[in-house]
Each structure stands twice: as C-alpha cells, then as structure tokens.
C-alpha positions in Angstrom: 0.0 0.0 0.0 2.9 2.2 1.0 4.5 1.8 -2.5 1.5 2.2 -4.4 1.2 5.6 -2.7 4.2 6.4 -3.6 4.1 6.4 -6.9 0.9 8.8 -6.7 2.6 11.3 -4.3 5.5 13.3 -4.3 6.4 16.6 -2.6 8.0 19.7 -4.2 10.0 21.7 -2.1 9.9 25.6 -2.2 12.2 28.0 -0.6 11.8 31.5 0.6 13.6 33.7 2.4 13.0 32.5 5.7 12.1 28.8 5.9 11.6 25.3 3.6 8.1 24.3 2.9 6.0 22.0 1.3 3.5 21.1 -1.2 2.1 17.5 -2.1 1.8 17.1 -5.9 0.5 14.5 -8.3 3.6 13.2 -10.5 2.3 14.1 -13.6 2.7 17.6 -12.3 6.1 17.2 -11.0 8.5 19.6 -12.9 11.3 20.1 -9.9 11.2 20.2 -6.9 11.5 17.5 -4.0 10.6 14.2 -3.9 10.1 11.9 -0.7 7.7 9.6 0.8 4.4 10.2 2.0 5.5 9.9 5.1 8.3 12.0 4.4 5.6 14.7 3.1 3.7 14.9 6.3 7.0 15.6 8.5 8.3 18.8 7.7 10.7 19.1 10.4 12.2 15.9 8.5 14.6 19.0 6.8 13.5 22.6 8.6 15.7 25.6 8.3 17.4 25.1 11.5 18.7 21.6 11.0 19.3 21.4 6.9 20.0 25.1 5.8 21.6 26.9 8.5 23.6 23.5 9.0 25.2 23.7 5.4 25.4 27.8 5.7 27.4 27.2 8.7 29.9 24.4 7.8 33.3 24.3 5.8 33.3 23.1 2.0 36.7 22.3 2.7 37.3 19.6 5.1 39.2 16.6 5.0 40.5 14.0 7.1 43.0 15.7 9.4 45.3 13.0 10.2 46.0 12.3 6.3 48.6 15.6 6.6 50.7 13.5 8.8 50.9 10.7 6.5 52.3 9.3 3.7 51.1 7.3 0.4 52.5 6.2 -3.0 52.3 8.8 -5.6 50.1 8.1 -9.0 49.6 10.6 -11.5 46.6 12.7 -11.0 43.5 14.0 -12.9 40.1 14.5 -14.4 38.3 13.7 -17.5 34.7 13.8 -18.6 34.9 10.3 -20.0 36.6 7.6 -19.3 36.5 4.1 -21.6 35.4 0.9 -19.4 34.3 -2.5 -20.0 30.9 -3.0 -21.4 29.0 -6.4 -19.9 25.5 -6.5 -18.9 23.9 -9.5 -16.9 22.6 -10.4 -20.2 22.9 -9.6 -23.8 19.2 -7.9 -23.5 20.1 -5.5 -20.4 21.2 -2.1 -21.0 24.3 -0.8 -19.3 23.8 2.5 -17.7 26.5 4.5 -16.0 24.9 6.2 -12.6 27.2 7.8 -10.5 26.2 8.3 -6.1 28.1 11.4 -3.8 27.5 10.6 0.1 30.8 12.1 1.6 34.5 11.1 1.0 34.3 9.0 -2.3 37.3 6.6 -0.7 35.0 4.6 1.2 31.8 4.9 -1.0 34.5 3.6 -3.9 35.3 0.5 -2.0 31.5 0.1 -1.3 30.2 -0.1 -4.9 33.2 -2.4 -5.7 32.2 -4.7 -3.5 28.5 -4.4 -4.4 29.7 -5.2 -8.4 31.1 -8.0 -6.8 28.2 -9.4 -5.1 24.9 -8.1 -7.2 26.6 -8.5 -10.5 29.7 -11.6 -9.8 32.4 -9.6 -11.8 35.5 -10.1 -11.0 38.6 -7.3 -10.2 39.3 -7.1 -14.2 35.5 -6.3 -14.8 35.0 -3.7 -12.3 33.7 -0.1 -13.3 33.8 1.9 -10.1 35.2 4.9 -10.4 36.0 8.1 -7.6 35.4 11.4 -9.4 33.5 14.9 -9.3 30.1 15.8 -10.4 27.3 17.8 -10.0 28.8 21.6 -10.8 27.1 24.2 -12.9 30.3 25.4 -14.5 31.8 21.6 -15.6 35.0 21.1 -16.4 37.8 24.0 -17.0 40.1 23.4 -19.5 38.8 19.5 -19.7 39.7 19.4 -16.4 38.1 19.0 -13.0 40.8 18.5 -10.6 41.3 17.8 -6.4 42.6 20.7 -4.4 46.0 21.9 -5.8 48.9 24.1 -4.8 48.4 25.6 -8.7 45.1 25.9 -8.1 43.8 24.6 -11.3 40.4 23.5 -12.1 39.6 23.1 -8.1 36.9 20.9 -8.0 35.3 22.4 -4.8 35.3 25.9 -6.6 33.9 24.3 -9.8 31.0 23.6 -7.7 31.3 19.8 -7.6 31.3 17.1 -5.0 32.7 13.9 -4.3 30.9 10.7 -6.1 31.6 7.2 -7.3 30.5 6.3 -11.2 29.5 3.1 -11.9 28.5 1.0 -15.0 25.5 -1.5 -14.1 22.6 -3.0 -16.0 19.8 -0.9 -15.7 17.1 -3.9 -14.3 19.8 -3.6 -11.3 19.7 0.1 -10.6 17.6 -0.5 -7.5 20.0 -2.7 -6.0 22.7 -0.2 -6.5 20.1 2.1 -4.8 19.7 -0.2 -1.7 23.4 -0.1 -1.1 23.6 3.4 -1.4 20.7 3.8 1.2 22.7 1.7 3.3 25.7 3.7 3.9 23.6 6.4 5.5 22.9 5.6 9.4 19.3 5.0 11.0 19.2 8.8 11.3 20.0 9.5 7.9 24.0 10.8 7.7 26.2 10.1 5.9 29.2 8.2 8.1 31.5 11.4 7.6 28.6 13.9 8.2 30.1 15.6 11.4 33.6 15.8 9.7 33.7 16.0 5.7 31.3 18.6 5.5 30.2 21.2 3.1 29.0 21.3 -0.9 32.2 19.5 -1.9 30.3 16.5 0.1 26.8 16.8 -0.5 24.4 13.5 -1.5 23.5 12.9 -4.8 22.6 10.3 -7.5 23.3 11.1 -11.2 21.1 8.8 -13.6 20.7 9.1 -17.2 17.0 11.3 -17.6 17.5 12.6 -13.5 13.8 13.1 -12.1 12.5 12.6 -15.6 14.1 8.9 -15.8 11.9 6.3 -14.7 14.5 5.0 -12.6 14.0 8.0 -10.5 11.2 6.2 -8.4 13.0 3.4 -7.7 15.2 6.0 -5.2 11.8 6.8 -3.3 11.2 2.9 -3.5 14.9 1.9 -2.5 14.5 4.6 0.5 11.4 3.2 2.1 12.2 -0.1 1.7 15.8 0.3 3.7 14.0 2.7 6.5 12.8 5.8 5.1 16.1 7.4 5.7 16.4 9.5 3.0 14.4 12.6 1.2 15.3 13.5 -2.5 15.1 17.1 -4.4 15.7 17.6 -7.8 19.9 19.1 -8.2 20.3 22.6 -9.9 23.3 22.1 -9.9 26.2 23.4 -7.0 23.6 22.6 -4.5 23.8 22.7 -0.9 24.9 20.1 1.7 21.6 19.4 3.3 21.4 16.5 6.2 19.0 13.2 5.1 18.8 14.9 1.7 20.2 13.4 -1.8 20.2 15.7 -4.7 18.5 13.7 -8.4 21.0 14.7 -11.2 20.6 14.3 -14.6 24.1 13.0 -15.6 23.7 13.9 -19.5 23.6 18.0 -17.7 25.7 16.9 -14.9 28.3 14.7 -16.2 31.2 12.8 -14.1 34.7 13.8 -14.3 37.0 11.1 -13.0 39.3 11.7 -9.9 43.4 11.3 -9.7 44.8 7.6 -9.7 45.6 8.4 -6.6 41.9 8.7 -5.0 41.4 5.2 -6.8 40.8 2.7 -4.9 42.1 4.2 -1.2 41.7 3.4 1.9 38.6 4.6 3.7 38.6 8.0 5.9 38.6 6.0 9.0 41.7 5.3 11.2 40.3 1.5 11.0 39.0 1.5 7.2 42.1 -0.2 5.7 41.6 -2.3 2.7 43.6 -5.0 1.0 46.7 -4.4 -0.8 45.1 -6.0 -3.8 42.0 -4.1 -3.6 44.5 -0.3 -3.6 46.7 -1.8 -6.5 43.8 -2.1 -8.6 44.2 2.0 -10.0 48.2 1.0 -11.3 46.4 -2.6 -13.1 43.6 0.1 -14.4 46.3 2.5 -15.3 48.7 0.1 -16.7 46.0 -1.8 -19.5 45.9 2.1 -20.6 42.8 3.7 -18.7 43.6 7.5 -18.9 43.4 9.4 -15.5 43.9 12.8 -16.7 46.7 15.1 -16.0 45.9 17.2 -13.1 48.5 18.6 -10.7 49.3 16.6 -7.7 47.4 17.4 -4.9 46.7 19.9 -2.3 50.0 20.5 -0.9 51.4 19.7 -4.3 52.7 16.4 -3.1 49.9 13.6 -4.4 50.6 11.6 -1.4 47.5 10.6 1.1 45.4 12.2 -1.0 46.9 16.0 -0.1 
C-alpha cells in the first residue's frame, strides 16, 4: 500500500527567504522540486531551516580528514576527465548498461562500497570492475577539460567548480535498484552520511546522477529503495552546485551533470577512518587500471602539491 502511494505522491519543495516548505503534488505535475515519501511529506521538520540550511550555511566546503597531513602514500599521477573508456558487460545480452554515478561524503570509502556491491549483485571479478571516484554535480563543468582535487596551482579546483565527491559506476539498468539499496545503506538509521560531522560542506553533499535525472523512470526506484531500507532519505531535484543538506540526496541528470573522474591516486584508497584499511590488492587495482591504458587525466598533484595521502 505504501509503494503504491508512492508512486501517486510526491512533494515539491519551495524555498523563501526565511524557511523550507512543502506542497504534495500529483507526479504528472512534478516539474522540480523534492521528492520523498508520503510519510516524508507529512513531516516537515524531517529538513526545517534550522537543522538542513543553516547546517550547510554554517559548515566548511573544505574539510578533510586531518590526520592524512601526517601521512604518507604512493604517488600516482593525478586528474580528471569527462569520459573515461570501461568495459561494457550486462547481466545479459538484452540489459542495458547504464553509468549512474552516487556522492555521500568522501568517495574513498563509497569507492570501495560499490566495488564490493559489483562484486556481489553482479559476480564480476577485479578485471571487470567499473567503479570509479570522481567529481560531479557543478554548474560550471570542467575548466580546460579538467576537473581536478585541491592543488597548490590551483587549477580546475573541483570544490570551486561547484562539484562534489561521487563514485561512477556502470551496471545493467534492471539492477539500478540494487545499487540504490546499497547506497541507502551507507547512511545511518538517522539519515547521515558516516563522515557527516567531519567532511562537510557542498564539496560533500548527496547525490545520484542517472541518465534522464527526475524525468528517468529510474527516479522512483530512489523513493522505492528509500522506504524499503528505513525511510532514511528525502530526495530534491539538483540545480546544480547545491547545498549540503542533512538526510537529503540531490537527483541529477548526468547527461547535464556529467562525471569527471578523480586522480589515480583517489582510486581505490583506503577509507577516511583510522580502521577503514583495505587489502593491498584491492589499492593496486588504479596501477592494473592505469597500466591496461585507462587515462586518469593530467591534473596537478594534490593539495600541498605532493599527491601523497590524497593531499
């Protein structure tokens, strides 16, 4: 019963100069907006001033794990492109491939999440797998063809592009809802995101990018996915350089919003916990990537100019 409402109701969100209300619509008359559950749509204080705007007015865009200036990694080259060639295999010859991309914080651990989920949903194996870290969701794109991490030369900041941290992935489209699942699952019973009290700011907003965004019909399957793993999550319809807004993932068409692939050495890293170290196989898999000839752009090293830990 819940479902079938669902697909009836959706909410469009509308902001003035002093607060965040809402309007239940029929989805034919959907245009843009934000979409959540009917149960969602009854609870306004689900995303009030107080707790979703003044929280992203009030937070830095440009946080990052704090310990990673004391350590060191291995050095990769760095970059951004808009494309970037994968393999093409579906679950069957009939199933269209799709590439979707999902921000929820710090890409390094929602990276290693979507790998294992390729794994799992879809049985490929390390050779097959399409998960990528990159930057999406900016009004102004790429500059120069490039969309680039923090740098000492300051070129093509991703941050000041308007973009935020996501992982691409290629899947067959009957399987976009278990993508969605997982996705839902990395938020908490609350609805943050597992870096919300420390990467904070646009640069880590929530978002899906999906070929069509709202207009896809894949778009309900986020509402669906939601519900069906808690009711965690709200959904509004990305401008583009949106805010950070708690429980809230921006829909994104990705044809508008295109992905622009992160530095080989964001590939396939360690997660932003102290205890989120993965296997040396799973880190090496940027230099295999790299080495069969994937291109991984030719940004400047990172943030301090170094390209190690991610700075």
């Amino acid at each position: 019963m819940m479902l079938a409402a669902i697909s009836l109701i959706f909410v469009l969100l509308l902001k003035d100069a002093d607060a965040w209300t809402y309007q239940a619509l029929p989805l034919a008359r959907l245009s843009s907006g934000f979409l959540g559950s009917p149960q969602t749509a009854l609870s306004a204080q689900r995303i009030g001033r107080s707790e979703a705007e003044d929280f992203a007015d009030n937070v830095s865009s440009s946080s990052r794990r704090g310990f990673l200036t004391h350590q060191a990694a291995s050095v990769f080259a760095s970059t951004a492109l808009v494309s970037n060639p994968r393999q093409s295999f579906a679950a069957n010859e009939d199933d269209e491939l799709i590439d979707v991309y999902f921000g929820c914080g710090c890409f390094w651990h929602v990276q290693h999440e979507f790998v294992e989920a390729e794994r799992s949903i879809l049985g490929r194996s390390d050779d097959e797998i399409t998960s990528r870290a990159g930057y999406a969701g900016g009004k102004a794109g790429s500059m120069g063809g490039k969309v680039c991490y923090h740098n000492a030369q300051n070129v093509a900041d991703y941050g000041k592009l308007g973009h935020a941290e996501v992982v691409s992935v290629r899947i067959p489209a009957s399987k976009f809802e278990d993508f969605v699942i997982e996705y839902c699952k990395l938020f908490d019973k609350d609805g943050y995101r597992p870096d919300q009290f420390g990467d904070r700011g646009t640069e880590y907003r929530n978002l899906v990018g999906l070929p069509g965004g709202k207009s896809s019909p894949l778009a309900q399957k986020l509402v669906e996915a939601s519900v069906a793993t808690g009711d965690k999550l709200d959904f509004a319809v990305g401008k583009g350089d949106d805010k950070d807004l708690p429980k809230v993932s921006f829909i994104m068409d990705n044809a508008d919003f295109p992905f622009y692939v992160a530095e080989q050495y964001h590939q396939f890293h360690d997660g932003f916990k102290l205890d989120e170290n993965y296997s040396s196989k799973y880190n090496s898999l940027a230099s295999k990537f790299a080495q069969k000839g994937e291109d991984f752009g030719t940004c400047p090293n990172g943030m301090m100019g170094l390209g190690i830990g991610g700075l």
